[in-house]
N, C-alpha and C positions, 0 to 999 in steps of 0.2 A: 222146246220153246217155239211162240209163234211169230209168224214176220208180221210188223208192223208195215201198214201205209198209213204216209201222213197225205189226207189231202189240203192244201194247201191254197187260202185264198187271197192273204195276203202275205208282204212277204218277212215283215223283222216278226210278226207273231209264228209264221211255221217254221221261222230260223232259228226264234227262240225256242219253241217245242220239240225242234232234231235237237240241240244241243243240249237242251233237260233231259230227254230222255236218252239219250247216250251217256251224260253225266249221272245218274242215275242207275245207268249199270256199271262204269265206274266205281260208284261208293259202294255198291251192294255185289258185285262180282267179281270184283279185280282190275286192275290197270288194263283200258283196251278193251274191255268186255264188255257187251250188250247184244241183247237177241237184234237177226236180223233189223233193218228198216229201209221202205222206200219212200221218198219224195216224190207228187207229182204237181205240179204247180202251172194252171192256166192263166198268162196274165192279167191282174188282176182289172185293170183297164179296161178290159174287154167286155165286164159285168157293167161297170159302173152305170152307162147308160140305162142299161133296164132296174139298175137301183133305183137311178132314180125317177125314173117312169113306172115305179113299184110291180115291173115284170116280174115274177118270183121263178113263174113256168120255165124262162128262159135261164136264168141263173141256176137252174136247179138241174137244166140240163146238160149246161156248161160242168157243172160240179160233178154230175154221173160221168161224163167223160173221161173224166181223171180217175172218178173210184173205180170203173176199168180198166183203165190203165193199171191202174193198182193192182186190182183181181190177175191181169195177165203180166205182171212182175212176181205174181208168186203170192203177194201178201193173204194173210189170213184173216184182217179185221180192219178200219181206219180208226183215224179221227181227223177232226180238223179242228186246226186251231185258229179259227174265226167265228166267235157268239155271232156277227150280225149273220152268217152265210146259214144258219142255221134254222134261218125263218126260211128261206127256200130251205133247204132239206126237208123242211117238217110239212111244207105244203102236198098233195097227194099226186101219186104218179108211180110209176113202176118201180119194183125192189132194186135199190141200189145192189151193183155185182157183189157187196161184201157187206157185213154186218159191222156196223159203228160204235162208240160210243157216242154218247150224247154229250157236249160240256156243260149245257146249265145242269144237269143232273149230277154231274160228278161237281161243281159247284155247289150245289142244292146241298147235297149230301155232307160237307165238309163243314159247310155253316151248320148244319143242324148239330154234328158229331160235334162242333165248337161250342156249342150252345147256344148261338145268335139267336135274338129275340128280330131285331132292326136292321137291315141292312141296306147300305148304300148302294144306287148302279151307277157304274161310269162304264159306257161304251159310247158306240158311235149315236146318231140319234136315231138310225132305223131301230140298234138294243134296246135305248133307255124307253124309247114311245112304245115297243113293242110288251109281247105278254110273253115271250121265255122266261124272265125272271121274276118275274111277278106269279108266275102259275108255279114252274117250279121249289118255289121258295115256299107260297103260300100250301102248296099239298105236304109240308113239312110245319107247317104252322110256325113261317117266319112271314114279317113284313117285306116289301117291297120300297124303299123308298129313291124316287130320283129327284136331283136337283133342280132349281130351279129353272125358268125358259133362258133365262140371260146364260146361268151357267151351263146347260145342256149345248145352246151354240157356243160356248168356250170350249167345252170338251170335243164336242166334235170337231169344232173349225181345227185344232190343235191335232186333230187325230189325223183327219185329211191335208192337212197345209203341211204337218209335221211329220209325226209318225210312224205313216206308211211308206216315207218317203228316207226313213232315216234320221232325221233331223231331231236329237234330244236340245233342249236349251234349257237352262234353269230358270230364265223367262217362264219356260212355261211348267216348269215344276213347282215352281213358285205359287203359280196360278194354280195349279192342279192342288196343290197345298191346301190353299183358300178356299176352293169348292165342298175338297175332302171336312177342312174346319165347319163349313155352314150345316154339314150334313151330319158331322155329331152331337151339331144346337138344335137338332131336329131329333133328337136323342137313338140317333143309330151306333150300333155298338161294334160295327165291322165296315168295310167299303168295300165289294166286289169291284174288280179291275176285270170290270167282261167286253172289253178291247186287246185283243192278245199281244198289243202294241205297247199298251200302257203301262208294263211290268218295266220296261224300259224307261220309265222315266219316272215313276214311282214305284220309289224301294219300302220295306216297312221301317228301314233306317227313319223315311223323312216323314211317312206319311203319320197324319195327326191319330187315326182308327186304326187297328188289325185288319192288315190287307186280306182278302181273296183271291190270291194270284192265278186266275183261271189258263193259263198259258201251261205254268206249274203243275198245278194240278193234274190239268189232262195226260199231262209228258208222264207225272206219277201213275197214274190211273193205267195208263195205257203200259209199261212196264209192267205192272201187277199184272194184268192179264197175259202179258207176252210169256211169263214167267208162269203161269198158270198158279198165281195169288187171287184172282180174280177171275170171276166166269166170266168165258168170252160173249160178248153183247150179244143179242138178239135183232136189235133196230135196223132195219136198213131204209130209210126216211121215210116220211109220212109222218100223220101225228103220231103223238106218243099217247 
């Protein structure tokens, strides 16, 4: 089996991603089982400023910090479970110490294996404004579709106000409800949740579409591989 590293850029989505992927060896190994894993996590504070001075150089080197750290805990491959952190990874610059998954692609690929024609994004608004999900989706011949400007600052402001911070309210599930509804009158037939935050507050219990639980996902994806189900990645950032 191989060790995972999770690099970690926020923090309820890499805490939801340790506990997927441990619960996942759980169901599929036995009580207590799962290959290795390490966590490395730079706070996430520390980026935000060059988020939003759209630095990517700097976030991307913040982030290789960690995936060394990784490399010299032993691990064999990461991921991380942050969609937006993924725009810097994907910017160009020296091989990260270790080879990755990607998550709009392990994304991409779950929509297409579902059959999605339409699919909705909800992430932060570096995700929705950006082309991870819109390129990865479309080289599968699905759409792209995000919400409107009103509801894009909902989603976001909810992501950063709330979120990341812990904070679930049915306030704002409520809200997140409302968005999800406007975006199957736009005739989408799934919602990617590519905020690794937003599994947290929309379950497919409440949500109006069949979710994309990208947090999920990756936690599964990355297991398969640990477990040699899955070839281990190639990627280590830059484009794809």
């Amino acid at each position: 089996m191989s060790h995972l590293g999770i690099l970690a850029h926020s923090t309820g989505g890499a805490a939801l991603c340790f506990l997927a992927y441990c619960e996942e060896g759980f169901r599929r190994a036995g009580r207590h089982e799962h290959p290795d894993v390490t966590l490395d996590y730079i706070a996430f504070g520390r980026s935000m400023p060059a988020w939003e001075a759209g630095d990517h150089a700097s976030i991307r080197a913040t982030l290789a910090t960690s995936v060394a750290r990784l490399a010299r805990a032993g691990a064999d491959f990461f991921v991380c479970p942050d969609n937006t952190a993924h725009i810097a990874l994907e910017i160009p610059g020296p091989d990260l110490a270790l080879p990755g998954l990607h998550i709009a692609e392990v994304v991409a690929d779950q929509a297409a294996g579902e059959g999605r024609t339409r699919v909705g994004i909800l992430g932060t608004k570096f995700t929705m404004d950006g082309e991870l999900y819109p390129r990865a989706l479309a080289a599968r011949g699905i759409a792209a579709v995000t919400p409107g400007a009103d509801d894009r600052r909902l989603v976001n402001d909810i992501i950063f106000d709330e979120l990341v911070a812990g904070v679930v309210t049915q306030a704002s599930r409520r809200a997140y409800t409302g968005v999800i509804e406007r975006l199957a009158t736009q005739g989408c037939d799934a919602v990617a949740l590519v905020c690794t935050e937003i599994p947290l507050l929309v379950t497919p219990e409440v949500s109006p579409l069949p979710t994309l639980d990208s947090t999920r996902l990756l936690a599964r994806a990355a297991y398969d591989v640990a477990v040699g189900e899955r070839a281990m990645p190639a990627w280590r950032g830059g484009p794809l």
